[in-house]
N, C-alpha and C positions, 0 to 999 in steps of 0.2 A: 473306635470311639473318637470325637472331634469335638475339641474347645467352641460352644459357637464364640466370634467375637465380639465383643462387649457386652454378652448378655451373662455370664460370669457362670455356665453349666455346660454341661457334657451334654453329650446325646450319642447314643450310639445307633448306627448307619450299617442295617444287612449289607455286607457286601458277600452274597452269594457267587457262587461258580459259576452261575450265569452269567454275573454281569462285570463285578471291578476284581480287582483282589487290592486295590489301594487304589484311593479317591488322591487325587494330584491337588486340589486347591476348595478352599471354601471358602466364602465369600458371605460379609453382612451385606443384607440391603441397607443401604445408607436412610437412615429413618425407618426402611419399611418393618411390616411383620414376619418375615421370614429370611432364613437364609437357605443358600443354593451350593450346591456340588456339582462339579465336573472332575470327570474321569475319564482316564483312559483302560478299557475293559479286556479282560481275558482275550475277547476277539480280536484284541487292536482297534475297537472301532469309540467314539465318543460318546459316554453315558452321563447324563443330567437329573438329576434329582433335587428337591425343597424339602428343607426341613421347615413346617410352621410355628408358629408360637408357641403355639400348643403342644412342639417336639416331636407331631404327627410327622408322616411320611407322604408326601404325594406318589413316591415311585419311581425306580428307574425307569429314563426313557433315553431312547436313543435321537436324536435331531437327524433331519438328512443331510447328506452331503452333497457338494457340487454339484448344481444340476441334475441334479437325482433325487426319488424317494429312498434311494438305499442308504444305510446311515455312513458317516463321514467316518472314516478308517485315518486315525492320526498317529504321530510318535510322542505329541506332546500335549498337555491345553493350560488354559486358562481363563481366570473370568474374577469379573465385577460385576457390579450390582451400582445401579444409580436409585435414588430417592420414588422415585418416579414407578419402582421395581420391573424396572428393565434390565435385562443381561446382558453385556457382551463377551460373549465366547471368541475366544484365539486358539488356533491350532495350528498344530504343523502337521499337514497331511503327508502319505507314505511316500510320497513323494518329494519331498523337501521344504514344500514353498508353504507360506506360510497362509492362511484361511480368516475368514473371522463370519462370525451370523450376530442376529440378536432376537432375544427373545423376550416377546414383546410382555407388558405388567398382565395381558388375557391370557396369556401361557402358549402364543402362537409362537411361530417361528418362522426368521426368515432361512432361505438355502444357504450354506456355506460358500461365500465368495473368496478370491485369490485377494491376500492385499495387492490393492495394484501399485506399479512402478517402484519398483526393486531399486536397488543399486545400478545408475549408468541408465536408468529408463526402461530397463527393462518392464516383460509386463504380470512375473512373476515375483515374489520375494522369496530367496532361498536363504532359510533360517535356521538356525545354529539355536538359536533360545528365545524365550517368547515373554514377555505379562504385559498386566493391563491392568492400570489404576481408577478409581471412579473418582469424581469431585463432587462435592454438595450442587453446585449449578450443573448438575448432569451428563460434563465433557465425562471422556476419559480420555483418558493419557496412555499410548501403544509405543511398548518396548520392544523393537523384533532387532536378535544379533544375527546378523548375516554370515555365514557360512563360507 
């Protein structure tokens, strides 16, 4: 069960054996009509789901990962929501470094990319902890603690 924010009610979120056993962040759309879940799933891999106005469910779905249709296997996520009802997801894939996609207000998705240039230029970011804030003018602001 999850406070949505600002909208002053519950909702509760199946989190069946298939998919989460605890949803890590939710997220208002800033103005929009819905809000958004990410999670990191039983399998280790990233599950996204919307709760609408209406407190409906659109459904878990998994995003792909790097370069791949297979879904993105993380240790951590996070996400915002802009005005606009675009998402940007943050992850820390099982590998270290840190990830981000976004998914656009049609409910597409882009592939999980590496943030690029790490600490020293590198061309990975290896992260220790992650978030990501929205603004009303549609930036957002990326947190990643380096490891």
């Amino acid at each position: 069960m999850w406070r949505l924010p600002g909208r002053g009610r519950n909702v509760r979120v199946d989190a069946s054996a298939r998919t989460v056993d605890r949803a890590r962040q939710v997220t208002d759309q800033n103005a929009g009509p819905q809000a958004q879940i990410v999670a990191v799933g039983l399998d280790g891999n990233v599950w996204h789901n919307v709760i609408h106005a209406d407190g409906s469910l659109q459904g878990w779905g998994a995003p792909a990962g790097t370069g791949t249709t297979s879904a993105m296997a993380a240790q951590a996520v996070a996400i915002a929501g802009s005005p606009a009802g675009e998402s940007r997801i943050l992850a820390i894939g099982t590998d270290g470094t840190a990830r981000h996609t976004v998914r656009r207000a049609d409910g597409t998705w882009d592939l999980f990319r590496p943030v690029p240039v790490g600490p020293g230029g590198r061309s990975a970011f290896a992260a220790g902890t992650i978030s990501v804030a929205a603004y009303p003018d549609g930036t957002t602001q990326t947190l990643i603690g380096a490891r």
